[in-house]
VMD Tcl script that builds the backbone (N, CA, C; Angstrom):
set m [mol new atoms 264]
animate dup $m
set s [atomselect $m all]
$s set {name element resname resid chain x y z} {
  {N N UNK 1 A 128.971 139.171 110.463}
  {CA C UNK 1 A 128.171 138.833 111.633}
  {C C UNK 1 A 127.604 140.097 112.229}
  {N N UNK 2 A 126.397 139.805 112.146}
  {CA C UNK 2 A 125.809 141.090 113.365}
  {C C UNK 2 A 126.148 141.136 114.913}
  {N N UNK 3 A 126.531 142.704 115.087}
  {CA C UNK 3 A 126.541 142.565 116.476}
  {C C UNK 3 A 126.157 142.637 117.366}
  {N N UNK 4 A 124.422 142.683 117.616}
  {CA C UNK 4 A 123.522 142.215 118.379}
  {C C UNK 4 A 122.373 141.290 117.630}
  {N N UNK 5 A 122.673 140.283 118.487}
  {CA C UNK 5 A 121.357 139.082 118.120}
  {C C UNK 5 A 120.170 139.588 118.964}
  {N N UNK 6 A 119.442 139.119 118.347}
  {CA C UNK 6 A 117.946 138.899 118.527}
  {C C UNK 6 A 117.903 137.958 119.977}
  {N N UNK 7 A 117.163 138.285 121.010}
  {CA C UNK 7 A 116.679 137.358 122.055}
  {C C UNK 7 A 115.215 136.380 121.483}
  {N N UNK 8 A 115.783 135.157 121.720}
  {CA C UNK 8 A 115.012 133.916 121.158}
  {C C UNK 8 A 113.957 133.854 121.623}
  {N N UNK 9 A 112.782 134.012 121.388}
  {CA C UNK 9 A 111.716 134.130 122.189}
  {C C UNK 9 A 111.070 132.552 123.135}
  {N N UNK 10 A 109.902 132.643 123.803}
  {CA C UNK 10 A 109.986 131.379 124.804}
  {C C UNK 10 A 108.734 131.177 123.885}
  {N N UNK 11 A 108.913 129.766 123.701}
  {CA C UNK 11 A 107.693 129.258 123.040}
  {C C UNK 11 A 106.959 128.033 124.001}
  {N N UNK 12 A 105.610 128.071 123.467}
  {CA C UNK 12 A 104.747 127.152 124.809}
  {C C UNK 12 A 104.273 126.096 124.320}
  {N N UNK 13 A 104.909 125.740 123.129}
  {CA C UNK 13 A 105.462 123.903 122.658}
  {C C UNK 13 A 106.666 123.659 121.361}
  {N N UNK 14 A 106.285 122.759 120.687}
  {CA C UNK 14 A 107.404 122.384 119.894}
  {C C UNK 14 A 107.125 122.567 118.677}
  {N N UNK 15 A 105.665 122.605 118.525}
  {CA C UNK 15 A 105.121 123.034 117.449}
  {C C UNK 15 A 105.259 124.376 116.856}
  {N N UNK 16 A 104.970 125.381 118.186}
  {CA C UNK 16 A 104.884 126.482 118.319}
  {C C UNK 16 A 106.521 127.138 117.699}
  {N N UNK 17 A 107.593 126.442 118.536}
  {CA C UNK 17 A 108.856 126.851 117.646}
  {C C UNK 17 A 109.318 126.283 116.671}
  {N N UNK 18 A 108.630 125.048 116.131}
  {CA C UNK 18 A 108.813 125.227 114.607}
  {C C UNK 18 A 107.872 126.037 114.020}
  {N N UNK 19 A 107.012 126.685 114.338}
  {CA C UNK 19 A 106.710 127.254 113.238}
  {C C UNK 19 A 107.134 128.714 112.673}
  {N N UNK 20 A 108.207 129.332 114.317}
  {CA C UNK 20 A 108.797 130.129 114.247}
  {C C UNK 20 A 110.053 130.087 113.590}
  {N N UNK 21 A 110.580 128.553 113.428}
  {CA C UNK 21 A 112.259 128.789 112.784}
  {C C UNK 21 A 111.593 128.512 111.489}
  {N N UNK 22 A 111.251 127.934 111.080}
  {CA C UNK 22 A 110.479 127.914 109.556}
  {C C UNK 22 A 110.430 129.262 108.846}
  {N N UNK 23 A 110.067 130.102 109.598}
  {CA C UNK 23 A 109.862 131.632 108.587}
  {C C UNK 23 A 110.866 133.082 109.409}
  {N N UNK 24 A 112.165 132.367 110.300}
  {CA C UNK 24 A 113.352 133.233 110.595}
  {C C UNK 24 A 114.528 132.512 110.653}
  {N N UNK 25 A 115.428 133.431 110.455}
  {CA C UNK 25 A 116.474 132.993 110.135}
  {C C UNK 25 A 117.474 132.842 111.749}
  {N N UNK 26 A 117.983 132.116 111.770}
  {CA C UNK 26 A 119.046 131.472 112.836}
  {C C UNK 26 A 120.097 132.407 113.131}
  {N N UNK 27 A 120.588 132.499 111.984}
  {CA C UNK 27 A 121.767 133.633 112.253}
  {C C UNK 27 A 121.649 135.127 112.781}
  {N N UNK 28 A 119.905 135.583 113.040}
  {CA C UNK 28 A 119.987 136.182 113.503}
  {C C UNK 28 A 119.579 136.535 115.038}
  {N N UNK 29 A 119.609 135.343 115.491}
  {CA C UNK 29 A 119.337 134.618 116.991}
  {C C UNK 29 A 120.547 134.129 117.607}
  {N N UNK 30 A 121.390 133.267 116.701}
  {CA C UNK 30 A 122.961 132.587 117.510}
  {C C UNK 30 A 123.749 132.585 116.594}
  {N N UNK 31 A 124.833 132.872 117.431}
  {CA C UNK 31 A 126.477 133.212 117.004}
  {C C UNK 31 A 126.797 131.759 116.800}
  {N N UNK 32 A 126.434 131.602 115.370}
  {CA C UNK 32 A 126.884 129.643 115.125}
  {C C UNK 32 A 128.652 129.907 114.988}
  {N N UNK 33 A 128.861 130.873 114.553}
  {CA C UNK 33 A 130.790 130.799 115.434}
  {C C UNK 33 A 131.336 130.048 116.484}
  {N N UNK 34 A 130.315 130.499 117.344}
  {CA C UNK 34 A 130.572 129.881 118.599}
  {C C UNK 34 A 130.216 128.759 118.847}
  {N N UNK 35 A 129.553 127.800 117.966}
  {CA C UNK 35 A 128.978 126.596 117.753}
  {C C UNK 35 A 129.905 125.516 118.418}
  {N N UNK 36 A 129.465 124.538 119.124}
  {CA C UNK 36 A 130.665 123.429 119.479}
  {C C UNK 36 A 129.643 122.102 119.165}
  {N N UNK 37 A 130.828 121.275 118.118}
  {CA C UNK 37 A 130.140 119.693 118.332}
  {C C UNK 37 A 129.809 119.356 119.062}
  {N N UNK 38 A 128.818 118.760 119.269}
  {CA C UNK 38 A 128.846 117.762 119.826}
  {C C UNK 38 A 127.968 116.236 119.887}
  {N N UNK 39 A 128.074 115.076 120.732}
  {CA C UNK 39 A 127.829 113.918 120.447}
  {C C UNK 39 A 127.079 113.545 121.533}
  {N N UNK 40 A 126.021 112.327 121.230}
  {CA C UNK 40 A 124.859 112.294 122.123}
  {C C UNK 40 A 125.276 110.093 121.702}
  {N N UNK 41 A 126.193 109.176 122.240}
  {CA C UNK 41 A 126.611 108.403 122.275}
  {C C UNK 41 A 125.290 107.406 122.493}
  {N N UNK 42 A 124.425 107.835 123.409}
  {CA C UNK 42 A 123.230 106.531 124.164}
  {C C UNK 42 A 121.950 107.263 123.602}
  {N N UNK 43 A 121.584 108.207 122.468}
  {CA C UNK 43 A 120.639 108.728 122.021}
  {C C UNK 43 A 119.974 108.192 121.067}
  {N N UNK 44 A 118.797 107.419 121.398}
  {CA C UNK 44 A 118.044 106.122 120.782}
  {C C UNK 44 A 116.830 106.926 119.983}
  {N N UNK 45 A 116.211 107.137 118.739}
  {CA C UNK 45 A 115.325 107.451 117.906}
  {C C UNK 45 A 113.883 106.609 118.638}
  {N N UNK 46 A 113.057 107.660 118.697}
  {CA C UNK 46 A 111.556 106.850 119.335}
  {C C UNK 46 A 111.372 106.347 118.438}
  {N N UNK 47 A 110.420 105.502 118.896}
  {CA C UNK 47 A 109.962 104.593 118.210}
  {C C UNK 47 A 108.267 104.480 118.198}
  {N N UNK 48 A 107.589 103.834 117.532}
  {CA C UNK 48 A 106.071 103.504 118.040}
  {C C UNK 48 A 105.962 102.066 117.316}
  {N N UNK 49 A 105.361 101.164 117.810}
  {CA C UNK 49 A 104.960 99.914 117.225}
  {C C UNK 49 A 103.457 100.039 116.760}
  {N N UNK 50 A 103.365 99.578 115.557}
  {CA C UNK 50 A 101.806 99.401 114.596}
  {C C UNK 50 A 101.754 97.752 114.446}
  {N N UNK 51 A 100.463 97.977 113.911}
  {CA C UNK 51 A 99.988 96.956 113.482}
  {C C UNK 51 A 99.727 96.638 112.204}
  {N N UNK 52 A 100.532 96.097 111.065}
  {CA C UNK 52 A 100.175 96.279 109.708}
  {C C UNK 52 A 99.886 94.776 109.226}
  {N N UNK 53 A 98.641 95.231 108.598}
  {CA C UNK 53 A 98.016 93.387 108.058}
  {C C UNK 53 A 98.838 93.373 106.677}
  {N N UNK 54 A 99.281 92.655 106.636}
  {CA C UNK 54 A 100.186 92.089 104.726}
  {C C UNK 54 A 99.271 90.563 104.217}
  {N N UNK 55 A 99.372 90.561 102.991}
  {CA C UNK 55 A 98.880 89.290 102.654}
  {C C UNK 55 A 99.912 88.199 102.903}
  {N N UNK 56 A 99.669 87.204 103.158}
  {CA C UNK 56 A 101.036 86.371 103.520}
  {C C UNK 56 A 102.142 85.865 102.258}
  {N N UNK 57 A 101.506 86.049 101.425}
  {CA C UNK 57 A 102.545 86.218 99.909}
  {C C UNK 57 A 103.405 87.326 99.753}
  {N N UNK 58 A 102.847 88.841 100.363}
  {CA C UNK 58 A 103.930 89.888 100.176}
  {C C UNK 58 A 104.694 89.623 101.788}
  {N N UNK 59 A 104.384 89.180 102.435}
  {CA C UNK 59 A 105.463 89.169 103.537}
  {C C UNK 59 A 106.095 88.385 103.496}
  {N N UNK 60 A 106.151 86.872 102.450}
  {CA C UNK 60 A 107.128 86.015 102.163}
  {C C UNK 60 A 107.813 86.691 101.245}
  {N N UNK 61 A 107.675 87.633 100.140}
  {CA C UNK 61 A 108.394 87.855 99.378}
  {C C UNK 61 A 109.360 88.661 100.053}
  {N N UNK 62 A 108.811 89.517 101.138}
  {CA C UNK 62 A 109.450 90.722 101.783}
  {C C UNK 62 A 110.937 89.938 102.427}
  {N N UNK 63 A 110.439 89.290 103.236}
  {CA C UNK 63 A 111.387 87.956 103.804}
  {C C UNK 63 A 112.409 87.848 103.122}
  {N N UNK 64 A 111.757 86.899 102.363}
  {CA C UNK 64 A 113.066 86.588 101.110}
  {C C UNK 64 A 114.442 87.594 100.482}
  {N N UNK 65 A 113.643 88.862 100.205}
  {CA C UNK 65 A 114.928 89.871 99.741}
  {C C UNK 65 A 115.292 90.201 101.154}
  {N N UNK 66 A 114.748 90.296 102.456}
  {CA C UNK 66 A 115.682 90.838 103.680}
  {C C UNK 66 A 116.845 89.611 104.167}
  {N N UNK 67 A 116.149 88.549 103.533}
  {CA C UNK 67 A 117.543 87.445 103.542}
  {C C UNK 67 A 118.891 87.472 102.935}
  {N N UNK 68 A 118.138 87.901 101.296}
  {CA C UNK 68 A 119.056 88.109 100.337}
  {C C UNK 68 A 119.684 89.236 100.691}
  {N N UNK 69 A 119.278 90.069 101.709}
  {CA C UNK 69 A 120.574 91.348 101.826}
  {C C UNK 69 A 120.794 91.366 103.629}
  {N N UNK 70 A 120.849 90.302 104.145}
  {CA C UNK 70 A 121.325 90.194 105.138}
  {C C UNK 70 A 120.654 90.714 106.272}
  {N N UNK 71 A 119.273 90.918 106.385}
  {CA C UNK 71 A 119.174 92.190 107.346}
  {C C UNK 71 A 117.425 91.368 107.663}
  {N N UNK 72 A 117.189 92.362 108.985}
  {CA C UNK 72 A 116.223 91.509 109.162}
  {C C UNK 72 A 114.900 91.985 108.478}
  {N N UNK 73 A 113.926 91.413 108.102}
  {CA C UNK 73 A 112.714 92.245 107.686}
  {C C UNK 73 A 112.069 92.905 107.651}
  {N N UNK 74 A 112.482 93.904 108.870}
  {CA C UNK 74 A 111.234 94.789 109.896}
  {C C UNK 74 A 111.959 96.043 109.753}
  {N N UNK 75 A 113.204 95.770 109.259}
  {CA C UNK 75 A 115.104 96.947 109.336}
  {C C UNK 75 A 114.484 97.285 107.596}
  {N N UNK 76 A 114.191 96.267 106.397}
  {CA C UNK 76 A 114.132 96.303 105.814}
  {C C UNK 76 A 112.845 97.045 104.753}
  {N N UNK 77 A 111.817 96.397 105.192}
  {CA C UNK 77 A 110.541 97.434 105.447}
  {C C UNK 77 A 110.267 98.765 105.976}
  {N N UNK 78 A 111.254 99.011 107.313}
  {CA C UNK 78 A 111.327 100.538 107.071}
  {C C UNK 78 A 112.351 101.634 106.698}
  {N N UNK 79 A 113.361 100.893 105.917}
  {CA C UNK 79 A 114.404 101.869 104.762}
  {C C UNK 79 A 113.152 101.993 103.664}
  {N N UNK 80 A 112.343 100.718 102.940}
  {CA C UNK 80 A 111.549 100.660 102.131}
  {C C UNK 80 A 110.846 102.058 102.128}
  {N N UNK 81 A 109.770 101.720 103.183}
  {CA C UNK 81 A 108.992 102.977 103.641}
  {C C UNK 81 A 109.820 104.663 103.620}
  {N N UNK 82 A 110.921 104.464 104.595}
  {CA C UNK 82 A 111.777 106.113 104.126}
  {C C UNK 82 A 111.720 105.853 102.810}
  {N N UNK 83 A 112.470 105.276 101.986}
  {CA C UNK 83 A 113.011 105.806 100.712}
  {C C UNK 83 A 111.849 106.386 100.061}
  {N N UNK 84 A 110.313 105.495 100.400}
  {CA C UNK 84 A 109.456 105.668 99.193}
  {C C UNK 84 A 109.020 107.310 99.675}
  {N N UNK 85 A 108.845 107.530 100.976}
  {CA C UNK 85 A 108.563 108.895 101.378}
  {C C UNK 85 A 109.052 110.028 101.102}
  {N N UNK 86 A 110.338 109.764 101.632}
  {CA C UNK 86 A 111.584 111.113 100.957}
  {C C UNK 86 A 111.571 111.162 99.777}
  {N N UNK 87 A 111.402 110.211 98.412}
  {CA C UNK 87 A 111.044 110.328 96.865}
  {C C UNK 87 A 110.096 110.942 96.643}
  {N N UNK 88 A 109.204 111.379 97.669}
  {CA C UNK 88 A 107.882 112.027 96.998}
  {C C UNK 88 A 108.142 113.236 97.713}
}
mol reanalyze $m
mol bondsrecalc $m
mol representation Tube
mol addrep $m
């Protein structure tokens, strides 16, 4: 461990500091030693609602397998969507 860190600089959005941790390294900003878990219990993922037109044949089919695995269609369509994203 080094024994002086780097002071983190102030950035003037979110963009702005990712584009700074992207090309530096962490460890030489915070003592992750000193790191403590922790848990965020009522911390809900945003969300945005769209509007997507389907033909009404692929949204019956869609239906059908979110039946066959218990879950509702809308839960099911967007694991669909991650998986196909993170594969590419």
């Amino acid at each position: 461990m080094k024994n002086k860190l780097k002071p983190i600089p102030r950035f003037a959005n979110e963009a702005e500091e990712r584009k700074f941790w992207e090309t530096h390294d962490s460890t030489d900003y915070v003592d992750w030693s000193k790191a403590q878990r922790m848990r965020f219990p009522n911390l809900k993922l945003s969300t945005t609602a769209i509007s997507l037109r389907l033909p009404q044949g692929l949204l019956d089919r869609i239906k059908v397998a979110a039946n066959k695995r218990d879950v509702p269609y809308q839960s099911l369509i967007k694991v669909w969507l991650s998986e196909k994203v993170d594969a590419d």
